[in-house]
C-alpha positions in Angstrom: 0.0 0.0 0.0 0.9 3.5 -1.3 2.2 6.4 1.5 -0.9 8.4 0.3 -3.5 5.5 0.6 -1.8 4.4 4.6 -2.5 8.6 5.1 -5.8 8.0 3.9 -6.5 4.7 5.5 -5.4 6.7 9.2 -7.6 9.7 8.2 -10.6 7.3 8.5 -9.8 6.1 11.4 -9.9 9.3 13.1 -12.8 10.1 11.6 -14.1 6.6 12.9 -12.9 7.9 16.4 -14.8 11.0 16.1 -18.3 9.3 15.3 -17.6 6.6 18.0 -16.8 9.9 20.1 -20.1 11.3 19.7 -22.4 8.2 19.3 -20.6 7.4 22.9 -22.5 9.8 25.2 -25.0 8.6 27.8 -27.7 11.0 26.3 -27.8 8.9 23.3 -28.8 5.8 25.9 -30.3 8.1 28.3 -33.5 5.8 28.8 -31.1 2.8 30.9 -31.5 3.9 34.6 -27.8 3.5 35.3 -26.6 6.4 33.0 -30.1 8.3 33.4 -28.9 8.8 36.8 -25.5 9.6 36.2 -26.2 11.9 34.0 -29.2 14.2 36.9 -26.3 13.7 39.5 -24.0 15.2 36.7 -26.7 18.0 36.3 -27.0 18.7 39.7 -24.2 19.2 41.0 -23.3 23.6 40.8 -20.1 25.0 40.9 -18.4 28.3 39.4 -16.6 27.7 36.2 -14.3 31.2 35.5 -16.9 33.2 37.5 -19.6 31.8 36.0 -22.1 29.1 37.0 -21.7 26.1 35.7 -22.3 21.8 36.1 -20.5 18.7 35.8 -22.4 17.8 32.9 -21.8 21.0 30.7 -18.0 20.5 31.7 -18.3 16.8 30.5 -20.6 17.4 27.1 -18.4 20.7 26.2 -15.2 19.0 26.4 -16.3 15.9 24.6 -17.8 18.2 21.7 -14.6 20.1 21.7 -12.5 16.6 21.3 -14.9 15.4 18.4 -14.1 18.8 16.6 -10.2 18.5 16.6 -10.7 14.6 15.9 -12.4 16.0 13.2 -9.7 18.6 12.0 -7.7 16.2 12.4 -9.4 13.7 9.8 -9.2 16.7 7.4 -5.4 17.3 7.8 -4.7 14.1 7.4 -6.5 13.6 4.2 -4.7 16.8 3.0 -1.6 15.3 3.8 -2.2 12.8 1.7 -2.0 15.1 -1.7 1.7 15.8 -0.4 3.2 13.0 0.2 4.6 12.5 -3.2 6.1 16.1 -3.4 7.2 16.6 0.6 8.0 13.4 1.6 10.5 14.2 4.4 7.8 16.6 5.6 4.6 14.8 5.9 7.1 12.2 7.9 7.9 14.8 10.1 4.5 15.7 10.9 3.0 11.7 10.7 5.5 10.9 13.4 4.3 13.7 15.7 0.9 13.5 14.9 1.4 9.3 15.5 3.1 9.9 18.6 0.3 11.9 19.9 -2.3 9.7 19.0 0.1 6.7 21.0 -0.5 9.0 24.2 -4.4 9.4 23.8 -4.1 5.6 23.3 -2.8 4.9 26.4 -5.1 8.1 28.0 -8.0 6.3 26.4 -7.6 2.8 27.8 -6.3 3.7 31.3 -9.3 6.6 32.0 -12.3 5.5 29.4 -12.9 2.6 27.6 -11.3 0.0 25.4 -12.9 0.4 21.7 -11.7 4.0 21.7 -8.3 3.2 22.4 -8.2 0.2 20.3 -9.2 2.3 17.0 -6.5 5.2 18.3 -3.7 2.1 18.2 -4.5 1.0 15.3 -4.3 4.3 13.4 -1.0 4.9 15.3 0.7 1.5 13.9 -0.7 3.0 10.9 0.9 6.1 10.6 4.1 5.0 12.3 4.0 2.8 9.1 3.7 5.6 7.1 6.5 7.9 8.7 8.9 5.3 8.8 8.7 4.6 4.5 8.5 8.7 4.2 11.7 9.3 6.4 13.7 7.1 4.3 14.6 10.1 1.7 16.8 12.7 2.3 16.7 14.9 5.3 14.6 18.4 4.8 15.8 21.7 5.5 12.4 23.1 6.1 10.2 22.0 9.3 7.0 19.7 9.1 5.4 22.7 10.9 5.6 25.2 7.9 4.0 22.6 5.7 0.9 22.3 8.2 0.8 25.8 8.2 0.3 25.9 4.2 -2.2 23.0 4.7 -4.6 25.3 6.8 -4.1 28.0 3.9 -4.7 25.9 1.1 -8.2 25.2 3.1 -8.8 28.9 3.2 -9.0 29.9 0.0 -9.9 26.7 -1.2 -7.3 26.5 -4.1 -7.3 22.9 -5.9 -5.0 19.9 -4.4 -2.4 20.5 -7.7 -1.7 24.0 -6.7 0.4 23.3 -4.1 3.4 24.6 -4.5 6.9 22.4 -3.6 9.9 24.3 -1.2 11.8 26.7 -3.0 14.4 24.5 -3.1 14.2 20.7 -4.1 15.3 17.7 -6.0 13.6 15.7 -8.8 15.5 12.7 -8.7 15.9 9.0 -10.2 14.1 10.2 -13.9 15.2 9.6 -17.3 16.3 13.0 -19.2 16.0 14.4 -22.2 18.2 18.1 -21.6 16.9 19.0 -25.1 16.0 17.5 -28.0 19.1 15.9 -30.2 21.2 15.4 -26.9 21.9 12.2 -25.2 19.1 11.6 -21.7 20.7 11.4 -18.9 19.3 8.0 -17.1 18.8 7.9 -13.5 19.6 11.9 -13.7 19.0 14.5 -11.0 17.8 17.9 -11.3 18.4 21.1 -8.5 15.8 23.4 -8.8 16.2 26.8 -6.3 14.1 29.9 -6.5 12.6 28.9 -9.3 16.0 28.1 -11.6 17.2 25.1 -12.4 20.9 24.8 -10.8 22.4 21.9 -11.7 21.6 18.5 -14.1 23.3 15.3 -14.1 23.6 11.4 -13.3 23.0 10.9 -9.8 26.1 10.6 -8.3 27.6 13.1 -10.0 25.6 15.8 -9.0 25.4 16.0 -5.1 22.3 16.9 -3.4 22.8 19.4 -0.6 21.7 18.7 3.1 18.6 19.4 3.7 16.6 19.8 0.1 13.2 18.4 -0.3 13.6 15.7 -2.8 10.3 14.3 -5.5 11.3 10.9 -6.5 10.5 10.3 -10.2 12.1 7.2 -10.2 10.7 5.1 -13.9 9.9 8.4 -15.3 11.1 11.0 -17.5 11.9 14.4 -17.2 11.6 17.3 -20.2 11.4 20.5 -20.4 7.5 22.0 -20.5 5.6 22.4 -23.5 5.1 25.2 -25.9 1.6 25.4 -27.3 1.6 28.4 -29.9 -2.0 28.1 -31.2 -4.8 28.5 -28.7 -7.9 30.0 -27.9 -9.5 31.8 -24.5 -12.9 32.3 -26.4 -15.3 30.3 -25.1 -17.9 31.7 -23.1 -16.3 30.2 -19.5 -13.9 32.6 -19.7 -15.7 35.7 -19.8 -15.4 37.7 -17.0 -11.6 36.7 -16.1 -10.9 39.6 -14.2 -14.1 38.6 -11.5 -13.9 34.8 -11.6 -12.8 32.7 -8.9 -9.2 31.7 -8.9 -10.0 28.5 -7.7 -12.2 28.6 -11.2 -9.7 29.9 -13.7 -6.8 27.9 -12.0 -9.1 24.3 -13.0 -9.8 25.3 -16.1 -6.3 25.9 -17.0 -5.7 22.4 -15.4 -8.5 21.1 -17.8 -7.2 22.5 -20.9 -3.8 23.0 -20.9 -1.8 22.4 -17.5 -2.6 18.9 -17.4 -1.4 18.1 -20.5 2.2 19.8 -19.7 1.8 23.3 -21.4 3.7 25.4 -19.5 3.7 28.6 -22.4 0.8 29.2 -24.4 0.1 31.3 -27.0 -3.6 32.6 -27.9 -3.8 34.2 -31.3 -7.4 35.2 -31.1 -9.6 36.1 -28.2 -10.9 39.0 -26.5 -7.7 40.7 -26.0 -8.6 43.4 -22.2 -10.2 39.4 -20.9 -7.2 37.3 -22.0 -4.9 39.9 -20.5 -7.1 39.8 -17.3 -6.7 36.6 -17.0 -2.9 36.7 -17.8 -2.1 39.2 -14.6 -4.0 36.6 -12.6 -1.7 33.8 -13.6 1.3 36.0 -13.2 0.4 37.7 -10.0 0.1 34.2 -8.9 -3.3 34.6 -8.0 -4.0 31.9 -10.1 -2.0 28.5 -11.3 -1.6 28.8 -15.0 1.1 28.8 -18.0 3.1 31.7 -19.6 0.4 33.5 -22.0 1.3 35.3 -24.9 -2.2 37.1 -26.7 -2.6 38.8 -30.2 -6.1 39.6 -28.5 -8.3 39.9 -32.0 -8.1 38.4 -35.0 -7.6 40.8 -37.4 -10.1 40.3 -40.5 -10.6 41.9 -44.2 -13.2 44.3 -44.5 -16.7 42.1 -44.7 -14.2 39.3 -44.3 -15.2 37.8 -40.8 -15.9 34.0 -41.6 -19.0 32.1 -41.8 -18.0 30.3 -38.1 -17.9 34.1 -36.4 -21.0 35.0 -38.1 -23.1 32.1 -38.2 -22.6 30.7 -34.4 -21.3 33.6 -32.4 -23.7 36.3 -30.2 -24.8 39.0 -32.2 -22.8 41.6 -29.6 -19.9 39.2 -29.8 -20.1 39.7 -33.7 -20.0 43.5 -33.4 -17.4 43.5 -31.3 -15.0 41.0 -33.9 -16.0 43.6 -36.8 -14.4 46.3 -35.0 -11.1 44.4 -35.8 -12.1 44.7 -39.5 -9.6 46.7 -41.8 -10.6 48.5 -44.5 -7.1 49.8 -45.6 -3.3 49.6 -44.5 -3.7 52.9 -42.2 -6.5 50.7 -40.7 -4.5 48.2 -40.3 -1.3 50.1 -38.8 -4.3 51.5 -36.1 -5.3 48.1 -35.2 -1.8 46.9 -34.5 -0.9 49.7 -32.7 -4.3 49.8 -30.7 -3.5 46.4 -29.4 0.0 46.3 -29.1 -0.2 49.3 -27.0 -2.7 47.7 -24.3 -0.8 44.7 -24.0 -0.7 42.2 -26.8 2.2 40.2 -27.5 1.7 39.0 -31.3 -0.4 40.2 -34.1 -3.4 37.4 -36.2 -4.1 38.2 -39.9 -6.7 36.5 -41.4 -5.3 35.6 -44.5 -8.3 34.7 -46.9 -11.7 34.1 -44.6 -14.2 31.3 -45.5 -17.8 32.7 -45.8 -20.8 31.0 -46.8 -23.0 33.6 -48.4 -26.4 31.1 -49.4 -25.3 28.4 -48.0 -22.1 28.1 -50.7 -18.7 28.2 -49.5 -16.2 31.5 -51.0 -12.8 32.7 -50.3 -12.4 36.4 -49.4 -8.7 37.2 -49.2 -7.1 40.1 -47.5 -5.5 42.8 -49.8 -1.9 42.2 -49.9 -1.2 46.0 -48.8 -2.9 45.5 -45.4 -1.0 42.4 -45.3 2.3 44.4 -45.7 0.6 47.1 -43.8 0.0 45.2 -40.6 3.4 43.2 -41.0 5.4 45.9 -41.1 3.9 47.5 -38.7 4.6 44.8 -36.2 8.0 44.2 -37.2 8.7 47.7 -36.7 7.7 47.1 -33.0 9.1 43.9 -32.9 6.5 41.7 -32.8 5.7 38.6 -34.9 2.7 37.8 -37.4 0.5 35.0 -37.5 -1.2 34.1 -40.0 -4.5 32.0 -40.9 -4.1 30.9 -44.3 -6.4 28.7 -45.7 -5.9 27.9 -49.1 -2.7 28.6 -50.7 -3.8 32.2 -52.0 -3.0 32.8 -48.4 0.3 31.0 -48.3 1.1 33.2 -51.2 -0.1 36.4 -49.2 2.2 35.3 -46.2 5.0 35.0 -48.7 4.7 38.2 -50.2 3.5 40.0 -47.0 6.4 38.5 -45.3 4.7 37.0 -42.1 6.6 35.0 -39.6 4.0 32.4 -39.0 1.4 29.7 -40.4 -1.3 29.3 -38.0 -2.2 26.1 -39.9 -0.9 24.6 -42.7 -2.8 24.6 -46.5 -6.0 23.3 -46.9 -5.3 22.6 -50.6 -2.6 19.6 -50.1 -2.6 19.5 -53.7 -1.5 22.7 -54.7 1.4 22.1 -52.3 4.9 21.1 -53.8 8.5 21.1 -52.8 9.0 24.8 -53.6 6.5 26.0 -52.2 8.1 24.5 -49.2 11.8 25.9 -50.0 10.0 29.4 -50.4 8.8 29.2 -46.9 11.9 27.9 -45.5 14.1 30.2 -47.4 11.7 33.2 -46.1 11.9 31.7 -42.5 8.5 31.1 -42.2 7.3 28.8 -38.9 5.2 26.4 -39.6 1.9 25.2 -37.0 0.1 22.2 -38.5 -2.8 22.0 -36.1 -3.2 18.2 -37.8 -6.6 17.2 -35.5 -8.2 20.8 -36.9 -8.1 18.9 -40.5 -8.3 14.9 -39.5 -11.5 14.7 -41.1 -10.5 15.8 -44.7 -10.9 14.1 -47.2 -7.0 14.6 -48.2 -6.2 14.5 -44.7 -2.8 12.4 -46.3 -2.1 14.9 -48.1 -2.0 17.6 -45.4 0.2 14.9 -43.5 2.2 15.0 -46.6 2.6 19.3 -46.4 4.2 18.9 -43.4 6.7 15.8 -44.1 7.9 17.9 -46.9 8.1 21.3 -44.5 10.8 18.8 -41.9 12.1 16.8 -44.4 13.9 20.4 -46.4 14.3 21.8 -41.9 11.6 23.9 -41.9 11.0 25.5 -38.7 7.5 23.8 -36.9 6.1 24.3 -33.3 3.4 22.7 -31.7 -0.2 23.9 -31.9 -3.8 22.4 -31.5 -6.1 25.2 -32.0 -7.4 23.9 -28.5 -10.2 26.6 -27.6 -11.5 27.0 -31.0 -11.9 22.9 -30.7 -14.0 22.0 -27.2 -12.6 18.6 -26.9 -9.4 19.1 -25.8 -8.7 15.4 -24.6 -8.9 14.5 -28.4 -6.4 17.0 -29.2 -3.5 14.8 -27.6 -3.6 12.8 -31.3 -1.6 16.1 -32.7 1.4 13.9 -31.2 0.4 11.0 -33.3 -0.4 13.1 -36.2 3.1 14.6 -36.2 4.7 11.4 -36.2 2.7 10.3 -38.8 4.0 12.8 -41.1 7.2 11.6 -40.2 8.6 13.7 -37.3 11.1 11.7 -35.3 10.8 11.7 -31.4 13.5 14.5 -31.2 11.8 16.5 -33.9 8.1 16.8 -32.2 10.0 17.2 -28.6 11.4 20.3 -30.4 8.4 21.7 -31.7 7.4 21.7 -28.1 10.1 23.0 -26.6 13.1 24.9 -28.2 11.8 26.0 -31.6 8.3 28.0 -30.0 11.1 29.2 -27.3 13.4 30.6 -29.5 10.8 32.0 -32.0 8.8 34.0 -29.7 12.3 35.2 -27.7 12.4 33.3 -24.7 15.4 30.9 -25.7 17.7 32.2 -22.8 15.1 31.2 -20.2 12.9 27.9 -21.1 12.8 25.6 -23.6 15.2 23.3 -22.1 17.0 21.8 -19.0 20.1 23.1 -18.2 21.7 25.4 -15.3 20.2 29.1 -15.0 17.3 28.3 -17.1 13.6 28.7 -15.4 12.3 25.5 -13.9 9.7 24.8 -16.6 9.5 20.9 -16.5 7.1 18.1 -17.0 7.6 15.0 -15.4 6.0 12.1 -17.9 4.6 8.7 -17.0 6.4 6.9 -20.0 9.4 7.7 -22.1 8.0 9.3 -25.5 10.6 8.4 -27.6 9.4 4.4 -27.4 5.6 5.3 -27.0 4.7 8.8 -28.5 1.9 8.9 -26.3 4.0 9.1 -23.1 4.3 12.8 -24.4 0.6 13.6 -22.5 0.6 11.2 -19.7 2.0 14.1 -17.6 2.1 13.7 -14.4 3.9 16.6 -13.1 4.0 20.8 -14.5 5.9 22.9 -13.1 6.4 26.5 -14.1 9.6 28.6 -12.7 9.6 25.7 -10.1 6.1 26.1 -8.8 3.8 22.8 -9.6 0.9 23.8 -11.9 -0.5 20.7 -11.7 -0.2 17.3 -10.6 -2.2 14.1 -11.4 -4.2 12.9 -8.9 -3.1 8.9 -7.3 
């Protein structure tokens, strides 16, 4: 049995002891003579209590509803303790081997003054725990006390913040995992990470890298270890997002979990939302306030006059609709305004809408944007230093990123046939990223052929980062075939693990501090059930996230 289910196992018992506590008292058998009159002679007897009046039987019920209540906390505590034992070993030991030593004294306190049943379910739950502090003590010794952990514990009931927020010590150990520094370089088995303030301080083979006295240490023993996951194509537009700035931490921080924590994304960037929300939500996460990933936002999408496709108009609000044709542009100085507009309040990237899909009478038509607010808009973010996305659609649009000299596809071509090797070159040579978002189109009819775009894009080095349009698409558990999708169109193992990791970090500038595990870079990691480069699906059986050393989420036992 696990350390967490032997916590668990002892947080019943005291529970147990509480209920036996209270279902114990001689007004619940009141009607047998013997304790009838016990309990009168009890009532009878007046005495001052702290200058007030008081009997034996208030003495005796008070104090045994004041014992049932701390049996009670203590259940709780216990149960909470449980959610830590993986990531504070050393620290729930500490405070299992107080709290068992306590419950050895009521034990004894129990069967020499009351009654045997009470302290035969306090023993057991001592041999319990004492069970349980001896296998958590075996690790390394902690610097911090037990105490400052129980303190947490009582804050973390508070303000009622999920079990996965809990943050590890500022200073710890991930130990015993297989890995992968970055992709191309040689894992490191059995390896061992230092993590303090939120930087990662040293990586090696255990053994070579010594642990210093006193860390907290998270045994990922059978596991592996990367650094966390870029995903440079989302979405905060559905409507359980609105309202960021008001919503419940404890809200916002599962949602993240839902849709992207859980599945190891650790920087995320949304190219198309409402931008003042998004970047509500974004000072949450970086305040702290809430448990969430790096965000990056190019807030609204910017469309071609009467451009704003047939999935805005058709299945969005009516006010929401007004408020996406305000990002319309009607010429390049329109443009330049919109840029500037939402650069100014906060947005980190700019969206084009390449060529829009409307459906004017039920038939499907391509509206294009004119290639001077293409060069408009581009320019116009370049001169600020900002990248372009770009929604392409057919390859009209892959000819207007071309020619308007935008950074990055949003998705690949939805015309796999018009696709050949230099149009491929073109993009490479014009150091254009590529983001496939495969599940968006796994229902084409050429679906092989999309696979085939972006086989040609890696086989000639073309630059490609990881993106699922998750937001847009509502099932975001069926998003985790990208993976398969990728190596399907013939990415190797190191090739997706760089489209999650170094390529998204060195395109969108943060290459000096994440993207992958090495000394003085922030402690963005995932620790993965599986090793991804035998089983590509190890790659979201995530276990782990941490972000700057702070866990983001962990998978429940």
């Amino acid at each position: 049995m696990t350390e967490i289910k032997l916590i668990r196992v002892s947080s019943i018992l005291v529970f147990l002891e509480a209920v036996g506590h209270m279902t114990g008292y001689p007004w619940t058998s009141s009607h047998i003579s013997e304790q009838a009159r016990l309990v009168r002679s009890m009532k009878a007897v007046d005495f001052l209590f702290f200058g007030e009046h008081s009997t034996y039987w208030n003495l005796y019920s008070g104090w045994g509803l004041f014992i049932a209540v701390l049996l009670l906390a203590l259940a709780i505590i216990l149960w909470l303790l449980s959610s830590l034992a993986q990531l504070a070993s050393r620290q729930v030991g500490v405070i299992t081997g107080i709290i068992s030593a306590g419950l050895l004294a009521c034990a004894y306190l129990s069967f020499r003054f009351f009654y045997l049943p009470s302290s035969l379910l306090l023993s057991a739950t001592f041999v319990v725990l004492l069970l349980t502090t001896v296998r958590l003590m075996r690790g390394r010794p902690a610097r911090r006390s037990g105490y400052s952990l129980l303190f947490a514990i009582f804050m973390l009931c508070a303000i009622s913040l999920p079990a996965q927020s809990i943050a590890v010590s500022d200073e710890f150990a991930l130990t015993g995992a297989l890995i992968y520094p970055a992709p191309g370089e040689a894992p490191i088995a059995g390896g061992v990470v230092i993590v303090a303030h939120g930087k990662i301080m040293a990586v090696g083979k255990r053994g070579a890298i010594p642990i210093p006295p006193g860390i907290q240490t998270i045994d990922c023993t059978g596991q592996t270890l990367v650094a966390g996951f870029w995903n440079t194509h989302v979405h905060f537009m559905e409507p359980k997002w609105n309202d960021a700035a008001k919503l419940p931490a404890a809200q916002l921080t599962a949602q993240l979990q839902d849709m992207l924590t859980r599945y190891g994304f650790t920087s995320v960037v949304d190219i198309g939302s409402d931008l003042q929300n998004t970047l509500d939500l974004r000072r949450r996460v970086t305040t702290g306030e809430v448990q969430g990933p790096r965000i990056l936002t190019a807030g609204m999408i910017i469309f071609p006059k009467d451009g704003l496709p047939y999935y805005v108009t058709d299945y969005l609000p009516p006010e929401v609709v007004a408020k996406v044709e305000k990002s319309e542009a009607a010429t390049p100085a329109g443009a330049v305004r919109i840029v500037d507009d939402q650069l100014a309040q906060g947005a980190d990237v700019v969206k084009l809408m390449a060529v829009s899909i409307q459906r004017p009478n039920g038939h499907l038509q391509f509206k294009p944007m004119p290639l001077p607010i293409v060069e408009a808009a581009t320019a116009e973010a370049h001169r600020k230093g900002k990248l372009v996305f770009a929604h392409p659609t057919n390859m009209e649009g892959i000819e207007l990123v071309l020619a308007g000299h935008v950074d990055v596809l949003a998705h690949t071509s939805e015309e796999p046939s018009k696709w050949d090797s230099v149009i491929a070159r073109r993009l490479k040579a014009a150091n254009v990223t590529l983001v496939p978002t495969l599940t968006l189109f796994d229902r084409d009819q050429d679906f092989d052929g999309i696979l085939k775009e972006v086989k040609s894009y890696s086989d000639i080095g073309g630059r490609i980062m990881f993106g699922t349009d998750i937001g847009f698409l509502p099932d975001y558990a069926s998003l985790t075939k990208e993976f398969g999708y990728l190596a399907r169109a013939g990415l190797s193992f190191s090739q997706i693990l760089a489209s999650l990791t170094t390529v998204p970090a060195e395109r969108l500038g943060f290459g000096g501090s994440t993207g992958v595990i090495k000394r003085g870079m922030d402690a963005d990691l995932l620790v993965l059930d599986g090793d991804p480069a035998k089983d590509q699906s190890a790659f979201y059986h995530v276990a782990l996230t941490m972000r700057q050393g702070r866990v983001i989420y962990r998978k429940r036992p």
